[in-house]
FIKOL-114395 format. One record per residue (C-alpha): x, y, z; residue in three letters. Coordinates in steps of 0.02 Angstrom, whole numbers, plus 50000, padded with zeros to 5 digits. Example, Ala and Ser with C-alpha at 12.3 -4.5 7.8 and 13.67 -1.06 7.14 Angstrom:
<pts>
     X     Y     Z   r
 50615 49775 50390 ALA
 50684 49947 50357 SER
</pts>
This chain:
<pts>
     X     Y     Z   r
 49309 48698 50254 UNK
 49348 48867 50199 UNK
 49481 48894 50064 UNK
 49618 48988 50189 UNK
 49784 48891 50225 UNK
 49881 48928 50379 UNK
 50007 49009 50260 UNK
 49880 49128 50199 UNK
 49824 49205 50386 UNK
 49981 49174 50476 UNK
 50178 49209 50449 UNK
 50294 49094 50396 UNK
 50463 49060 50487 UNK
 50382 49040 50652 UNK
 50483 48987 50787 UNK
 50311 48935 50863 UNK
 50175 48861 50794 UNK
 50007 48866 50886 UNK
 49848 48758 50831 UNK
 49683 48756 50880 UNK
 49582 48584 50820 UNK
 49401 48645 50854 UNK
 49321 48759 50957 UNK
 49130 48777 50940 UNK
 49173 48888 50770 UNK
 49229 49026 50895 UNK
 49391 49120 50855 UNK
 49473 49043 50983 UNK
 49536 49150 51137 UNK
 49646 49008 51177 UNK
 49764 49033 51044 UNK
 49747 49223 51032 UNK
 49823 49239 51242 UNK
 49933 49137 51206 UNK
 50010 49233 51045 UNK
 50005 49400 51147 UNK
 50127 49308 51260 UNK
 50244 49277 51122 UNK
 50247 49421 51035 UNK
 50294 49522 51203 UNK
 50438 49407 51215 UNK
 50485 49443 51018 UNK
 50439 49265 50971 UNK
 50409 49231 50810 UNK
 50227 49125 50811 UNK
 50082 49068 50696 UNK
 49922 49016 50738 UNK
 49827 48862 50660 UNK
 49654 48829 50663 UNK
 49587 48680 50595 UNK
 49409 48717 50591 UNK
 49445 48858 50453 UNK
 49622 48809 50396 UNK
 49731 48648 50320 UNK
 49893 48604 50379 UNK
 50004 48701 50248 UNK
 50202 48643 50258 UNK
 50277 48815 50227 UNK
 50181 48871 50392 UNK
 50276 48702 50494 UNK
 50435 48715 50381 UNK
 50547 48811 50526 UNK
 50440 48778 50661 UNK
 50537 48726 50821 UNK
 50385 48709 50939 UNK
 50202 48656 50908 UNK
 50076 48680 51050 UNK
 49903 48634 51045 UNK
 49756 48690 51120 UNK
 49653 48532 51189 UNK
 49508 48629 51261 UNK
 49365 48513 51216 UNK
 49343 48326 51172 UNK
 49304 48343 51007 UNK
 49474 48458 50996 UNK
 49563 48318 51067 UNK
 49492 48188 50946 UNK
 49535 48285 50806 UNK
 49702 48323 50854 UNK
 49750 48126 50857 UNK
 49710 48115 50702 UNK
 49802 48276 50669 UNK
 49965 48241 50767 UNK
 50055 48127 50636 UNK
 50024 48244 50501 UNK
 50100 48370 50612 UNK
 50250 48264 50629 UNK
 50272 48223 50469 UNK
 50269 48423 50420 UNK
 50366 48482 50572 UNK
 50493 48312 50597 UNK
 50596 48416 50713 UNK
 50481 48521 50828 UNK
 50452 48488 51003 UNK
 50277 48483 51037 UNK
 50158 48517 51173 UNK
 49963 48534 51202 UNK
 49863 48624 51341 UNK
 49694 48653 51389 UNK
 49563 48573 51470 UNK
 49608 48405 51390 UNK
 49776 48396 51404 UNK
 49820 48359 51592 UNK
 49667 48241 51600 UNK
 49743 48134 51441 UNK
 49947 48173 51498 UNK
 49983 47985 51484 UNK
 49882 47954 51323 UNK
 49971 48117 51270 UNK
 50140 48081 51295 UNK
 50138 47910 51193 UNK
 50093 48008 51038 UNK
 50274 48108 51070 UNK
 50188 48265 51174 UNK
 50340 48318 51281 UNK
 50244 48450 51372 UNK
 50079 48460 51455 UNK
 50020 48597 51534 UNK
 49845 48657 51609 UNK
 49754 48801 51669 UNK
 49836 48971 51658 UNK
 49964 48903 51534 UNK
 50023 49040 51448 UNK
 50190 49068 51548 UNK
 50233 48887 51568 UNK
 50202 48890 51375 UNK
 50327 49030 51346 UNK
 50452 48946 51493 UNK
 50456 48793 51384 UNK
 50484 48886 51218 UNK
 50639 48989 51307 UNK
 50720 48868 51430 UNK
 50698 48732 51289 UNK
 50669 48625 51414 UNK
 50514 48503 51448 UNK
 50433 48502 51639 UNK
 50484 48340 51699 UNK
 50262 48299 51750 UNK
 50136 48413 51707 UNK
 50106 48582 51733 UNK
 49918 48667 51802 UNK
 49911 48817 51859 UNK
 49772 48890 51958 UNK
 49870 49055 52001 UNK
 49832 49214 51938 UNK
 49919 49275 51778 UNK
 49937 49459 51688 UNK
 49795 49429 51543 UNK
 49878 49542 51387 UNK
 49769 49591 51245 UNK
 49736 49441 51145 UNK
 49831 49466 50972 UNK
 49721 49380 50837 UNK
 49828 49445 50698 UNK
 49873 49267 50632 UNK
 49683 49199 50654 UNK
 49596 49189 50509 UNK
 49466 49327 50472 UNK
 49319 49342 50602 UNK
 49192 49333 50457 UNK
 49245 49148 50427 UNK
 49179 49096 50595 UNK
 49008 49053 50672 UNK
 48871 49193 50611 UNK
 48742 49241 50753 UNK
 48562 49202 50675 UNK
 48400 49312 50730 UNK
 48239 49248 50746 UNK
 48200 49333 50570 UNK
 48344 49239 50473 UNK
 48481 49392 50476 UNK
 48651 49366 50503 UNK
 48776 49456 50599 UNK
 48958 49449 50624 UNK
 49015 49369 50791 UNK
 49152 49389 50897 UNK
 49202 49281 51043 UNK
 49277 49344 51208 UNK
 49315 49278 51378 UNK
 49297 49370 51541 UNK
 49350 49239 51639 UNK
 49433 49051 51637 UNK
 49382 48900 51755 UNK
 49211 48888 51864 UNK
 49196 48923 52058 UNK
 49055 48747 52026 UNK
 49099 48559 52020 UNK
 48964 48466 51920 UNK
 48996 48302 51900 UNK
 49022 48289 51722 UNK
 49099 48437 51670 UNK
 49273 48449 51589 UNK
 49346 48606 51709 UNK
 49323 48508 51853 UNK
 49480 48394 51841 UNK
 49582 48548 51796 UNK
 49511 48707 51873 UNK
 49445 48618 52043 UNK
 49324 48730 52090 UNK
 49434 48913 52051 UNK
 49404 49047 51912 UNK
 49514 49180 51858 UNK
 49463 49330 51785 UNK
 49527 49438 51641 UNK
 49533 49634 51684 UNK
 49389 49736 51630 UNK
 49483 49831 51521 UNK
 49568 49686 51420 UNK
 49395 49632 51384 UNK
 49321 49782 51343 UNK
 49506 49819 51216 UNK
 49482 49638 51153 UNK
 49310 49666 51088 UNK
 49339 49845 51013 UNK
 49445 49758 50906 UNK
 49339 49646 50863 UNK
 49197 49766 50831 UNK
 49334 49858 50710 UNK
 49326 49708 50587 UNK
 49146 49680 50595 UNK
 49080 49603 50735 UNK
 48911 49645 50762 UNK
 48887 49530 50920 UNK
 48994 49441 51047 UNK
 48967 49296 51114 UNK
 49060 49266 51303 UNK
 49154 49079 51303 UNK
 49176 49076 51505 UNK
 49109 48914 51556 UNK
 48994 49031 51680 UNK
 48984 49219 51664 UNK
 48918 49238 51827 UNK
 49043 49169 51947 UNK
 49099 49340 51983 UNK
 48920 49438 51962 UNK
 49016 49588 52003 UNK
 49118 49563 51880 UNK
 49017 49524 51756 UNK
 48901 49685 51797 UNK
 49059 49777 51768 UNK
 49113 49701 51597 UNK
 48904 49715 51520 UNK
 48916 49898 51577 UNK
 49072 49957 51503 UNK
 49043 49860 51353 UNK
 48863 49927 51345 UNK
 48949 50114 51387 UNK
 49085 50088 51241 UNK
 48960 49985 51116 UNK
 48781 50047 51165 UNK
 48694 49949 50989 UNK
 48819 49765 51033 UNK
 48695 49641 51091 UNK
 48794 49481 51184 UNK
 48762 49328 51229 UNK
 48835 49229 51372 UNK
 48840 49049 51478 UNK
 48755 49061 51648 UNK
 48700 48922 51769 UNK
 48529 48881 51807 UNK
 48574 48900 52007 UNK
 48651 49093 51960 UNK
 48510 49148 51853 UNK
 48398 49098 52023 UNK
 48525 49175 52167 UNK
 48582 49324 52041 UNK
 48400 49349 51957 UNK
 48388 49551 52019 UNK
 48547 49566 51901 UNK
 48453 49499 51758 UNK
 48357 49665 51699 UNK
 48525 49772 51697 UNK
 48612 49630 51598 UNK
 48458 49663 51474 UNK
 48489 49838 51463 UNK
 48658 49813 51439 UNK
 48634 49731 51247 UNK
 48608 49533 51326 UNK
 48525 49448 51199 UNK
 48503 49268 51248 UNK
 48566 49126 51382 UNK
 48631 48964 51364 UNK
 48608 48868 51501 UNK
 48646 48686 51555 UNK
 48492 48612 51600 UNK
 48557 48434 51550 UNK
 48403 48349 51591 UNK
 48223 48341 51674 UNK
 48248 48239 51783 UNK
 48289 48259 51961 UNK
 48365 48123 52009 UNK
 48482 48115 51886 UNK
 48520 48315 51898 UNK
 48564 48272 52085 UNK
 48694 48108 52010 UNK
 48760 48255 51874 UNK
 48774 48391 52055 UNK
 48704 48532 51934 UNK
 48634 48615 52078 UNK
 48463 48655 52006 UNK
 48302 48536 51998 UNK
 48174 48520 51856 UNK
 48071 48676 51937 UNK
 48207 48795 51947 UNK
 48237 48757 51768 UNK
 48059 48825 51727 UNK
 48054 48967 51854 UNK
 48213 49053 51775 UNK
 48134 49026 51587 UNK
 47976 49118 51629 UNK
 48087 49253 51713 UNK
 48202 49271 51557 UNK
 48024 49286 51441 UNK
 47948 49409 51544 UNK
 48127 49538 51526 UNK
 48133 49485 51341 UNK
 48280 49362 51362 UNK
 48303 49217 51252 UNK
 48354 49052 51336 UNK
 48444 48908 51261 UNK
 48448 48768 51351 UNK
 48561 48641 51321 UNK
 48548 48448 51377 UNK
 48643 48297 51400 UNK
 48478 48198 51355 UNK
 48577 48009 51357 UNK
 48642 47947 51533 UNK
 48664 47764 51588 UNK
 48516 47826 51703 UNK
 48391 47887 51558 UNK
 48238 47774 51522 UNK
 48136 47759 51373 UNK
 47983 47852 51450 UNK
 48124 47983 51528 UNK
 48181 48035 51353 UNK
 48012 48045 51304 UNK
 47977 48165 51449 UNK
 48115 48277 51391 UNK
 48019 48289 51214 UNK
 47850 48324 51315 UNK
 47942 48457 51419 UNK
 48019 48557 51274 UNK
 47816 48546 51189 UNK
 47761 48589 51339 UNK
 47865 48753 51373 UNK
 47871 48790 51179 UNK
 48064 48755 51171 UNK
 48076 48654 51016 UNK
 48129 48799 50925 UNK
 48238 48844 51044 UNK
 48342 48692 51058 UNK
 48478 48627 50898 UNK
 48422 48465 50858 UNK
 48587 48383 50907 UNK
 48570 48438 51086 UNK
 48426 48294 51084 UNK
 48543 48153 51041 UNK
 48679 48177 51153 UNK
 48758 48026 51244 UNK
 48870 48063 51412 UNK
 49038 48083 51407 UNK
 49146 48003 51535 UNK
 49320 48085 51476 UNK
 49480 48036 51589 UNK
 49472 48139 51759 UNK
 49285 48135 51756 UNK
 49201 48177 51945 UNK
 49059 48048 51904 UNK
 49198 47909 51932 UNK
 49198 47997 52131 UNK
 49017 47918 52126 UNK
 49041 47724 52162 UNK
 48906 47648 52099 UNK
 48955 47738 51934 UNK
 49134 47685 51922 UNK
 49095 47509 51936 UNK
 48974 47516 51796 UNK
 49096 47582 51662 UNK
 49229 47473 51557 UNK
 49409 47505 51536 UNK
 49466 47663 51477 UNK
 49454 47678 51296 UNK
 49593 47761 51205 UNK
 49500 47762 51047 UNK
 49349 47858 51101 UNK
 49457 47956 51248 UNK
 49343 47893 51375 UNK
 49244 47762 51480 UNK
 49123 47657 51390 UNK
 48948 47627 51484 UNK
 48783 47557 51423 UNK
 48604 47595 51478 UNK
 48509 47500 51622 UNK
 48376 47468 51457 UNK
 48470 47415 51286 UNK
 48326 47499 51187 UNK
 48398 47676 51263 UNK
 48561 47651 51187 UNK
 48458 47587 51023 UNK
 48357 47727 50997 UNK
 48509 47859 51034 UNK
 48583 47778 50900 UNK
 48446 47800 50790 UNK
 48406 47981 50847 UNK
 48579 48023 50818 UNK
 48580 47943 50638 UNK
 48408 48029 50605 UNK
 48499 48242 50671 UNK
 48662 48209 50564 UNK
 48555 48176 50418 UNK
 48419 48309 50445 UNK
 48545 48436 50462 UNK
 48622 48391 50307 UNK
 48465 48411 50221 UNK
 48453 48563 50320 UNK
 48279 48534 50370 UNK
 48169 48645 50494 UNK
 48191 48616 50673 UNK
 48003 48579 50699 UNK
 48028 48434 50557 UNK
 48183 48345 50654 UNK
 48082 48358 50813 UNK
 47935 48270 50734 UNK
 48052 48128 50678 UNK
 48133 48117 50875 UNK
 47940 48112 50916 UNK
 47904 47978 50817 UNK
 48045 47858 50862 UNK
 48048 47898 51031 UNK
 47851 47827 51012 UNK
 47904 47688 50912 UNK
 48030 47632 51054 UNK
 47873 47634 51177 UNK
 47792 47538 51049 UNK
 47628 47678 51059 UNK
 47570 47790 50942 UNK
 47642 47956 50927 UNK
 47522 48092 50983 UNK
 47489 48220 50833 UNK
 47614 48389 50841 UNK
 47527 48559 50828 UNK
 47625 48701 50749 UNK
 47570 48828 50901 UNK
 47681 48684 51017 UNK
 47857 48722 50959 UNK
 47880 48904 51007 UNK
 47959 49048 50930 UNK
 48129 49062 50849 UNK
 48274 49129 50961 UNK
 48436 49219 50908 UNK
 48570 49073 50893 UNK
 48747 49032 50830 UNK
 48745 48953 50676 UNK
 48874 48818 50742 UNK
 48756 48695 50816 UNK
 48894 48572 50906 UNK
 48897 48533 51102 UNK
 49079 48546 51207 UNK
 49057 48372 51265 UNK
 48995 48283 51108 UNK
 49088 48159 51041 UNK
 49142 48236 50867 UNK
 49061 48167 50711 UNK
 49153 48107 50542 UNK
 49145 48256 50452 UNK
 49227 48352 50582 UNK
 49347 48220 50604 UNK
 49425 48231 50425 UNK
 49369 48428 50411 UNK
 49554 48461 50443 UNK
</pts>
């Protein structure tokens, strides 16, 4: 928690208060559209963000409308908690939330006095709302193209404050976080755009990128980092945004989010990308296993996986996978496979501890309920943890996630190497089996990548510290 107060980065006497709970310590986009929106119409906002910020009465003092930004499930954890505080500051204000989360969670939403719900392209249904004074009488998503302004980030707090991008040789640079495009042409199983975006992306116009990032770049950022959930589900697009930005920024290295199944149909695009300043990939891999790949419908296998990492090493492109290691379909020698498979590729480095102790989410909306044999394996709805419960096929899986999750949180307070959590995930995972843990050779864990220095996973369930961070 940074010292800033909302009152400190944003005006006071809004008419409209925005707030963003959490977003992977990006900047967020989300709140910055939004504000453009207002400010065209000469309405007076703030923006809130929790991750950096407190909730500081003089900025809710006058406010007549809150809206908040749901765009991840850790975002919409935190804002329960968040939401009476809220009320209590702002007793009067009319609130709403939008994002990913919100239509998904409407019902849950509206018992905690959310009047408004709105999904998708929001932005004019938010400003509708705030001018009509008057709440849609069911939710609002919209899939239809909008007029993307330049994002105003004015009454963000600084860019500095947020996540760092860390090189292989410990330097820090100054990150800033755009979007080129919203929603995802794909529908895996357990993703959170799914439910909302059904399949359709929007894009923002080359030149609002490009305009978003110079300003940016004027207040340090040495780096960008792309938030669409996949960069390449317009690869002519996103040809057009690396090579502008490369043409306005030649020394800005990126980074961006790109399917295994693009980075194997769209691999000749690869090499330009790299000359354009890409840096590294993340990439959901989720797991290692094929069958439960096909249950997830990533679109990739285990192979493809391994044929796109090789092709990233030989252009000199970092890849970060990123895994959903914990399924109601993961064994004991499964998880233990995964471990083998980052050792075996040299990955260890390349992969934040956390992203090893991940259990499935099953938030409200999920596709994986569309699989039968699924939905008749989960409990009720939980309010509590904003999703459906489910428990292993072997009660030592859900044991040792436990455990592994237990043994991350407290390495990474101690702030230990990567290769030293590993070695603990090897040993338990062993200790499950009930064999002895093979011995670890340096040489094994790989090289270093450039990464973020926020660690955290969209569809993690959030942890205590970030629950009372705000």
């Amino acid at each position: 928690m940074t010292a800033c107060t909302a009152a400190t980065c944003a005006p006071s006497g809004a008419r409209v208060v925005l707030v963003s709970p959490y977003e992977l310590g990006r900047q967020p986009f989300n709140l910055a559209q939004p504000s453009a929106w207002f400010g065209r119409a000469d309405i007076a906002v703030a923006c809130v963000d929790l991750s950096q910020q407190k909730l500081d009465p003089a900025t809710f003092a006058h406010a007549e409308y809150v809206a908040i930004y749901l765009g991840m499930h850790t975002a919409t954890r935190i804002a329960a908690a968040a939401l009476p505080k809220i009320r209590a500051l702002a007793p009067r204000a009319r609130i709403a939330a939008f994002g990913l989360y919100a239509p998904v969670n409407a019902a849950w939403l509206k018992g905690l006095g959310v009047e408004a719900i709105f999904g998708g392209e929001s932005e004019p249904d938010l400003l509708a709302w705030v001018q009509s004074g008057i709440p849609p009488s069911d939710t609002v998503v919209r899939r239809s193209k909008i007029d993307f302004l330049l994002p105003d980030r004015s009454a963000l707090p600084p860019l500095a404050r947020y996540a760092k991008l860390i090189l292989a040789d410990g330097t820090q640079k100054i990150t800033g976080f755009a979007e080129a495009s919203r929603g995802c042409k794909h529908l895996c199983r357990h993703c959170p755009v799914v439910p909302v975006y059904e399949g359709k992306f929007r894009i923002v116009p080359v030149e609002t990128v490009i305009a978003d990032i110079a300003q940016q770049v004027v207040v340090g950022a040495a780096h960008i980092s792309f938030g669409d959930p996949d960069f390449l589900n317009g690869p002519t697009h996103a040809l057009k945004v690396a090579e502008a930005l490369h043409a306005r920024f030649p020394d800005l290295t990126w980074d961006a989010t790109i399917k295994v199944e693009h980075l194997l149909n769209h691999a000749e695009l690869l090499p330009r990308l790299k000359q354009c300043g890409l840096l590294f990939i993340v990439t959901a891999v989720e797991s290692v296993d094929d069958a439960i790949l096909d249950r997830l419908a990533k679109g990739h296998a285990h192979a493809d996986f391994e044929t796109v990492l090789a092709h990233c090493r030989a252009l000199g492109i970092a890849l970060a996978p990123t895994f959903v290691p914990f399924t109601p379909w993961t064994t004991l020698a499964g998880y233990r496979e995964l471990l083998a498979t980052l050792l075996k590729l040299h990955l260890v480095e390349a992969v934040p501890p956390v992203q090893l102790a991940i259990r499935l989410l099953v938030p409200q909306g999920s596709y994986l309920l569309h699989l039968a044999d699924f939905a008749a394996r989960v409990g009720a709805f939980d309010e509590a943890m904003l999703g459906y419960p489910w428990q292993a096929d072997d009660p030592w899986v859900d044991a040792l996630q436990r455990d592994i999750m237990a043994w991350v949180v407290d390495a990474e307070k101690a702030a230990l190497p990567r290769a030293d959590v590993f070695a603990g995930l090897w040993a338990r995972t062993h200790a499950a089996l009930g064999e002895a843990a093979p011995p670890l050779e340096p040489a094994q864990f790989g090289e270093a990548i450039p990464h973020h220095s926020e660690p955290w996973y969209c569809c993690a369930e959030p942890t205590e510290t970030q629950l009372a961070s705000f």
